[in-house]
Every structure is written in structure tokens, then in C-alpha cells.
RONUTI-650824 format. One record per residue: residue number from 1; residue in one letter; y, x, z of N, C-alpha, C in turn. Coordinates in steps of 0.2 Angstrom, whole numbers. Layout:
(r NUM A (Y X Z) (Y X Z) (Y X Z))
...
***
This chain:
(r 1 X (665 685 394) (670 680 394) (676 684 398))
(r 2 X (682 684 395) (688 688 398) (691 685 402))
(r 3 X (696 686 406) (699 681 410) (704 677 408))
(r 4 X (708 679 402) (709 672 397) (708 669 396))
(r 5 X (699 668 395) (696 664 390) (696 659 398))
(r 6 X (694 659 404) (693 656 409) (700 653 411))
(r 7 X (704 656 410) (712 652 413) (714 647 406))
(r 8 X (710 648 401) (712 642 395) (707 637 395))
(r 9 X (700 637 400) (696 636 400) (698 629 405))
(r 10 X (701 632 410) (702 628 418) (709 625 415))
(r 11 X (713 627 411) (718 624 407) (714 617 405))
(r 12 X (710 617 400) (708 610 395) (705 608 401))
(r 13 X (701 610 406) (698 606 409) (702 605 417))
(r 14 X (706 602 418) (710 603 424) (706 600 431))
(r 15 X (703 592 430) (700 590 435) (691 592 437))
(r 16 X (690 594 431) (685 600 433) (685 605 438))
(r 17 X (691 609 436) (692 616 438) (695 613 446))
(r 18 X (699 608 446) (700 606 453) (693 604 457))
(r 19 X (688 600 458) (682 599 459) (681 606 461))
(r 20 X (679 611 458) (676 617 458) (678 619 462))
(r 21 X (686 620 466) (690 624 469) (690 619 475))
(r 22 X (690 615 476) (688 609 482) (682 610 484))
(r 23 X (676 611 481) (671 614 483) (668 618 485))
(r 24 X (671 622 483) (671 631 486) (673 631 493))
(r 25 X (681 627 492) (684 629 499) (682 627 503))
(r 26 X (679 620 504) (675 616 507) (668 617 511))
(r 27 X (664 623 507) (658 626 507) (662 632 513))
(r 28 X (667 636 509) (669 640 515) (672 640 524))
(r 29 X (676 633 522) (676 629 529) (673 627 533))
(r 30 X (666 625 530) (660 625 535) (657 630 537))
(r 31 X (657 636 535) (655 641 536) (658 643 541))
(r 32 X (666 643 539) (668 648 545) (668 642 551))
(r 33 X (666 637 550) (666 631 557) (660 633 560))
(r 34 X (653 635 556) (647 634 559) (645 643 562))
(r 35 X (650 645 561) (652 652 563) (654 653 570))
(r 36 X (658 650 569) (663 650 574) (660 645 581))
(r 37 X (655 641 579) (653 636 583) (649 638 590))
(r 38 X (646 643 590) (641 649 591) (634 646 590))
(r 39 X (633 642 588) (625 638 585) (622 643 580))
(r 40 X (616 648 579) (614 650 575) (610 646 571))
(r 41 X (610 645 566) (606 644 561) (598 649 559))
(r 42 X (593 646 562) (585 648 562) (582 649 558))
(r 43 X (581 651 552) (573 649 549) (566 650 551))
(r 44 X (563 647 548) (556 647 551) (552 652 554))
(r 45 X (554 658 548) (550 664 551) (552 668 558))
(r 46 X (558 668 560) (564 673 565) (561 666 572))
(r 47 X (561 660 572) (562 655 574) (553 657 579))
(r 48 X (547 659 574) (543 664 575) (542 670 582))
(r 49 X (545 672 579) (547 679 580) (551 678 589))
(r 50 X (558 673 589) (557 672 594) (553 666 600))
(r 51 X (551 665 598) (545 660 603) (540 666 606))
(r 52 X (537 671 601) (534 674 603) (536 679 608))
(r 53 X (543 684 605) (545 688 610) (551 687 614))
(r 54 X (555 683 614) (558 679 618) (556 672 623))
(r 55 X (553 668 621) (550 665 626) (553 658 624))
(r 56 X (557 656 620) (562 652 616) (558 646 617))
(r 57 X (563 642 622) (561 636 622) (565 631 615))
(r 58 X (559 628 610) (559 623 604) (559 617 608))
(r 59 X (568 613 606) (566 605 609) (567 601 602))
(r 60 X (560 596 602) (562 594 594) (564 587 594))
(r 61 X (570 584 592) (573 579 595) (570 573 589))
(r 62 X (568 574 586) (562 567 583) (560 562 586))
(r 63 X (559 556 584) (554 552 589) (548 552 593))
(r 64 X (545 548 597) (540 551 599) (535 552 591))
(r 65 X (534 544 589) (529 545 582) (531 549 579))
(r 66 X (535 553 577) (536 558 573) (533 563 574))
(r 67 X (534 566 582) (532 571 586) (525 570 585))
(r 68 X (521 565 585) (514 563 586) (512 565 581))
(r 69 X (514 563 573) (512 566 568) (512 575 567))
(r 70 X (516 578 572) (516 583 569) (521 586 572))
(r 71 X (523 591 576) (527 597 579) (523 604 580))
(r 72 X (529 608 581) (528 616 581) (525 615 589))
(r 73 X (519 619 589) (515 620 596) (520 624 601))
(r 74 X (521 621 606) (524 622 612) (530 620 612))
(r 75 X (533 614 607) (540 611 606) (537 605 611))
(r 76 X (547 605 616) (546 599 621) (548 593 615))
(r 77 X (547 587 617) (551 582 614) (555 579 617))
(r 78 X (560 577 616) (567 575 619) (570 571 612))
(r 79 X (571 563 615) (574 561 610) (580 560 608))
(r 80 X (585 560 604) (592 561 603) (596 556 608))
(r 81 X (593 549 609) (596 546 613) (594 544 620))
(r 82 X (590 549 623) (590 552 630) (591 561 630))
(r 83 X (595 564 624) (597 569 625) (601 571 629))
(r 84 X (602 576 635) (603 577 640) (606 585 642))
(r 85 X (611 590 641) (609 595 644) (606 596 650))
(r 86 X (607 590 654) (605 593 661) (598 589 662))
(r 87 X (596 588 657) (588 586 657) (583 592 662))
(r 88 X (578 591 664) (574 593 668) (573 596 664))
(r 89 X (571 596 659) (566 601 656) (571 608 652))
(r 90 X (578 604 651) (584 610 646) (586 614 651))
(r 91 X (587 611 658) (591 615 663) (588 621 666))
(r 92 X (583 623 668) (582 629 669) (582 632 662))
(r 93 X (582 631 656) (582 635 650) (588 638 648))
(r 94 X (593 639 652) (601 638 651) (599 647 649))
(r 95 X (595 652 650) (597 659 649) (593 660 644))
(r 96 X (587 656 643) (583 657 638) (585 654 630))
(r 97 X (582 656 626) (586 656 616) (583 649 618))
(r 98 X (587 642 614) (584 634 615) (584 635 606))
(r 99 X (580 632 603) (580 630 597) (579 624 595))
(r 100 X (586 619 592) (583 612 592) (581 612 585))
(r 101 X (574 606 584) (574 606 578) (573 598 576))
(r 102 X (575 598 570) (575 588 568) (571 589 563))
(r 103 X (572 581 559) (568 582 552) (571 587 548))
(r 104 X (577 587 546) (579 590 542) (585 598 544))
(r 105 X (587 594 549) (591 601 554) (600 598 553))
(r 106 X (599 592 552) (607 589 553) (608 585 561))
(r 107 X (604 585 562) (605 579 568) (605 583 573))
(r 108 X (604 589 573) (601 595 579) (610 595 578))
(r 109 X (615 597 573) (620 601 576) (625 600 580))
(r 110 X (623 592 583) (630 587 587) (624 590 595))
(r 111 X (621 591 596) (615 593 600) (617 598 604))
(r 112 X (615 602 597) (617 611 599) (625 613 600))
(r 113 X (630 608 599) (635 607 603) (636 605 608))
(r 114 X (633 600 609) (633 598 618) (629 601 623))
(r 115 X (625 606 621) (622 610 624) (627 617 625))
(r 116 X (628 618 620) (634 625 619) (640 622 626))
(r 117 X (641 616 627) (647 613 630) (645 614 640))
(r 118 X (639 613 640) (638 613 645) (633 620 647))
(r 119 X (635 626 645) (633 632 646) (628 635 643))
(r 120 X (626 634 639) (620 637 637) (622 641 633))
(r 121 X (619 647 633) (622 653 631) (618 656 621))
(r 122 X (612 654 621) (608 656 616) (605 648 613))
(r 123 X (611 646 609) (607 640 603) (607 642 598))
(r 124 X (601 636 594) (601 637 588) (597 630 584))
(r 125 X (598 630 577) (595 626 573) (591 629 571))
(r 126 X (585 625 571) (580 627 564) (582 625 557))
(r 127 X (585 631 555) (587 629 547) (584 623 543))
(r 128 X (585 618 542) (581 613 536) (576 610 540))
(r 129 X (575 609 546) (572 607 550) (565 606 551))
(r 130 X (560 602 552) (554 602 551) (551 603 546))
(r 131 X (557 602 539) (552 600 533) (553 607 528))
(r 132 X (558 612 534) (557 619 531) (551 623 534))
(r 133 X (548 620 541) (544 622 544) (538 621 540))
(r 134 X (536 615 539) (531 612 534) (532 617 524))
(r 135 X (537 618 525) (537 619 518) (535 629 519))
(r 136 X (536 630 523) (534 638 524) (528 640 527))
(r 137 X (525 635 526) (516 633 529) (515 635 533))
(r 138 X (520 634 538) (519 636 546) (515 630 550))
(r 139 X (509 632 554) (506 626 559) (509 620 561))
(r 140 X (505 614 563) (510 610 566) (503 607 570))
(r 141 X (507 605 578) (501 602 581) (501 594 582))
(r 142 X (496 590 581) (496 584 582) (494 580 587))
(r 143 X (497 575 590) (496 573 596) (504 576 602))
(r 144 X (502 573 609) (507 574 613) (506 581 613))
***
């Protein structure tokens, strides 16, 4: 396809090709927002890797029942409406990497901003949240 075929292409199709270009930049402005936010975005395996060699305090902001059915072994639970930076359990963690995780990893990112606000140096989201945890058939423990 040549690039006149493309420009005659986005010609006939105008509201198309706008969508297209709305979308893209849209995708790119989140990007450089979630960039610039200093929030890392986690996936399962790295997420791993740090708990083990960093020490990475997992807090999973789920309900308790949620938490009950199923969290990553050694994740505190804190629930989004007694989230707290200066919770007992967050505030000595201000030097160590915090990882929040949700069900899906949208509810963590207003989190991992109020933490980033109030000093904490090393945050992050687990990518896709618990249900990228579960889908990469990583462990989960049940009970408190």
C-alpha cells in the first residue's frame, strides 16, 4: 500500500481516520502522564522478583471478602476507604518499593498517587491487577 493509496484512503473515509488520530493521541497522553506520574507499572513476574530481593511491601486494596478469597502471600490489606499514607502499617515503608494491587489495577492508580504525595519514593501498580496475577498462575493465599 503506498502512501497515496492511504491519504485517498483517510480522504473517503474522514470520520474514520479522525477517530484513529484521537485515539492514538490519546493513548500517547496517557503514557506520557503515567510516565511522568513516577507510579511504575508492575507485572507479575518483576512484582516476583521484587518481594523476594527487595523486601517490597504488596498492599492489596480489595475488600476484606475479596482478600479472603484470595491474595498474593504476604500482601497487607488496606481497604481503599481507610486508605492512608500514614497508616501504621504504610509509614515505616516510605524507603521500601510499595506495590498496590486491585482487582484489576485501575483503582490502585488514585492510591499510588497519594502515596507518591506524601513521600514515598518507590511505587507501583501491579499491572492488570489480581486478575493478571491469577491469569499467570501465580499462587494466591486464602484466608486472613
Amino acid at each position: 500500500m503506498s502512501f497515496a493509496e492511504i491519504l485517498a484512503f483517510a480522504d473517503r473515509h474522514q470520520l474514520l481516520s479522525f477517530a484513529l488520530l484521537a485515539i492514538t493521541v490519546a493513548l500517547i497522553v496517557v503514557e506520557i502522564l503515567s510516565r511522568l506520574s513516577g507510579v511504575r507499572r508492575i507485572g507479575p513476574s518483576l512484582l516476583v522478583g521484587m518481594m523476594n530481593r527487595d523486601n517490597a511491601l504488596v498492599v492489596d486494596l480489595r475488600s476484606p471478602v475479596e482478600f479472603e478469597k484470595g491474595h498474593i502471600a504476604g500482601s497487607k490489606n488496606v481497604q481503599l476507604s481507610q486508605f492512608d499514607p500514614e497508616n501504621k502499617q504504610l509509614a515505616p515503608a516510605k524507603a521500601l518499593p510499595v506495590v498496590l494491587v486491585c482487582q484489576s489495577g485501575q483503582l490502585a492508580q488514585g492510591a499510588a498517587g497519594r502515596l507518591r504525595k506524601a513521600g514515598f519514593t518507590h511505587v507501583g501498580i501491579l499491572e492488570g491487577g489480581i486478575q493478571s496475577w491469577r491469569g499467570s498462575d501465580l499462587p494466591l493465599v486464602k484466608g486472613r
